[in-house]
Every structure is written in structure tokens, then in C-alpha cells.
ZADO-1210 file (C-alpha; in nm, 4 decimals, padded with zeros to 6 digits):
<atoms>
<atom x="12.8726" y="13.6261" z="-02.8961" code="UNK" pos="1"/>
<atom x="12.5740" y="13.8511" z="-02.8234" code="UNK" pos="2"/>
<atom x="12.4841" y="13.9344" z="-03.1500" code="UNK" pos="3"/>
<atom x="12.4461" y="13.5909" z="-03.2453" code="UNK" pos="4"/>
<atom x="12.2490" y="13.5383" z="-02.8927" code="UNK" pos="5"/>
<atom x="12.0184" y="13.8074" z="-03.0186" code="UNK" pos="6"/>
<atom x="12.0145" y="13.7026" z="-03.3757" code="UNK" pos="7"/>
<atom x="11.8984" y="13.3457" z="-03.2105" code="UNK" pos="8"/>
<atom x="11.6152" y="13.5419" z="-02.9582" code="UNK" pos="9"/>
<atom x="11.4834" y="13.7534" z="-03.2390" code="UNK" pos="10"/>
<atom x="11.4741" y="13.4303" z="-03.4969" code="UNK" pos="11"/>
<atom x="11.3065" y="13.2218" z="-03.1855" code="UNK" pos="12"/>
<atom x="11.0117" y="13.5631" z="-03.1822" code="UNK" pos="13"/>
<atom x="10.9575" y="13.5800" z="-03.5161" code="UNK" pos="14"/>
<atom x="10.8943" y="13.2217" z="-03.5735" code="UNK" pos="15"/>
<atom x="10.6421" y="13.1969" z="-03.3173" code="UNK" pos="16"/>
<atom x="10.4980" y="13.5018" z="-03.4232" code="UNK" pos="17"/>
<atom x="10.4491" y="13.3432" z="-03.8077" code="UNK" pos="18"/>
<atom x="10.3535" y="13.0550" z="-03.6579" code="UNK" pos="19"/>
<atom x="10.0818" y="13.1445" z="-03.4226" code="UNK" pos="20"/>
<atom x="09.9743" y="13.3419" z="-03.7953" code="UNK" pos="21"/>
<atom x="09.9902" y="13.0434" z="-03.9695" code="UNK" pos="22"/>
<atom x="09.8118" y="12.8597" z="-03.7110" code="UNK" pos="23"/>
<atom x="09.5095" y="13.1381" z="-03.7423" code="UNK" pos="24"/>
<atom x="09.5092" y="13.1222" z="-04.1339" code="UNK" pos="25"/>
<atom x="09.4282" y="12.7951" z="-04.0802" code="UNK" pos="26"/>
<atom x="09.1324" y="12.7707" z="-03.8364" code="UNK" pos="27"/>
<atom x="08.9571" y="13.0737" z="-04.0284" code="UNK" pos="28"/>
<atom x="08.7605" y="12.8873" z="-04.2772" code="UNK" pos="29"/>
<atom x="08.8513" y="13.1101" z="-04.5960" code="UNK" pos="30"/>
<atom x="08.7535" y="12.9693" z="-04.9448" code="UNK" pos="31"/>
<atom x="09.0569" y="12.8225" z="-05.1574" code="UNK" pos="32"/>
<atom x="09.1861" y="13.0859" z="-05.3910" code="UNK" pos="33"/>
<atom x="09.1850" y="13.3585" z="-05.0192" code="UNK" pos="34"/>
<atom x="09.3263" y="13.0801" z="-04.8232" code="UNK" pos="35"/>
<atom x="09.6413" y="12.9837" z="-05.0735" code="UNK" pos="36"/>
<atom x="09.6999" y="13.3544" z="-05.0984" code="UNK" pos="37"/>
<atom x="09.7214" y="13.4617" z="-04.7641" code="UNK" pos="38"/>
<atom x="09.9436" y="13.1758" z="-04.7194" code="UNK" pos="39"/>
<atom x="10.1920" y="13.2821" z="-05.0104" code="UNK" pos="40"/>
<atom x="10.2059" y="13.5898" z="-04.8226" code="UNK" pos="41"/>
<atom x="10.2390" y="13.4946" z="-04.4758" code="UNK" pos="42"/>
<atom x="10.5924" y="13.2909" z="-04.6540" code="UNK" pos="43"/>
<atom x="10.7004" y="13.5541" z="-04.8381" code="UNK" pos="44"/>
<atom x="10.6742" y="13.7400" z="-04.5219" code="UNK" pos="45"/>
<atom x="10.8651" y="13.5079" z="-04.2855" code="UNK" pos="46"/>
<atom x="11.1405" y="13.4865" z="-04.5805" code="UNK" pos="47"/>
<atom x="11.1671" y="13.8504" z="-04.5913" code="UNK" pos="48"/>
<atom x="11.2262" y="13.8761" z="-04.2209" code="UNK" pos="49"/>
<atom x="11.4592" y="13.6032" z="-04.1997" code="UNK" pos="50"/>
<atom x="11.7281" y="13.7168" z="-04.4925" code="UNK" pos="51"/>
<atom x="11.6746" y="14.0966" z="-04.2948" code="UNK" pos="52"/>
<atom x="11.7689" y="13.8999" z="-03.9588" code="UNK" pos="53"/>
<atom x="12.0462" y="13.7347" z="-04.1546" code="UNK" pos="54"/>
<atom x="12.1846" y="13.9677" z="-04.3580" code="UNK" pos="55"/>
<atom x="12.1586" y="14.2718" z="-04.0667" code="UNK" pos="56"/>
<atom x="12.3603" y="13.9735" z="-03.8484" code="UNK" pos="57"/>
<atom x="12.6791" y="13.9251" z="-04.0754" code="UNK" pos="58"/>
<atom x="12.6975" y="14.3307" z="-04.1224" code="UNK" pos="59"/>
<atom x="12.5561" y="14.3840" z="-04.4431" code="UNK" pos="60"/>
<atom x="12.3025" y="14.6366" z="-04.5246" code="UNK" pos="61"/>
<atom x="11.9965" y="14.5359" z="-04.2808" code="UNK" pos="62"/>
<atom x="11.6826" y="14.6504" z="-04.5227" code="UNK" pos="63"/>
<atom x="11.4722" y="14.5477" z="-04.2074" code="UNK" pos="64"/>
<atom x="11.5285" y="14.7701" z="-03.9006" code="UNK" pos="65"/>
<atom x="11.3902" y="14.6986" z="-03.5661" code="UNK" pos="66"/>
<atom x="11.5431" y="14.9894" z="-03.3512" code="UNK" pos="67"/>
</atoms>
């Protein structure tokens, strides 16, 4: 019960982290091509996180290590 309690706090973080990120991508005023890009990356980023969260939940080898 309090790994899923943490696995819910950490999720909770790191979405308002990539939020407040995408938030920011979007009131800097950066031409098209810059602007699709960064936002490609700020996604591939929250995915990555999120199947690390997961996958470091359920036991399996966590790739992403925040100790």
C-alpha cells in the first residue's frame, strides 16, 4: 500500500513538473519548427518517466532511478 502511495506522489510531482514545462514552452514565443521540437521532447520526456515510474512500481527493472 505504500508503494503505490508513493508511485501516486511521485506521478502527482512529475506531472506538475512537465506541466509547469509545458506551460513555459508555451509563453516563450519560439518560431514553429523550435517550438514543435521542444514539444516532441518535453513528451518523449514525460513518457520516459512515466513507463520508469511504472515499470520500477510492479518490480521490473526500473531504468530510471531516483535514490
Amino acid at each position: 500500500m505504500v508503494g503505490i502511495i508513493a508511485l501516486l506522489i511521485s506521478l502527482v510531482i512529475w506531472g506538475i513538473i512537465f506541466y509547469v514545462l509545458w506551460w513555459g514552452l508555451g509563453q516563450i514565443a519560439l518560431p514553429e519548427p523550435f517550438a514543435k521540437v521542444a514539444s516532441v521532447i518535453l513528451i518523449l520526456a514525460a513518457v520516459i518517466v512515466c513507463i520508469g515510474l511504472l515499470t520500477g512500481s510492479i518490480g521490473a527493472f526500473p531504468f530510471l532511478s531516483f535514490k
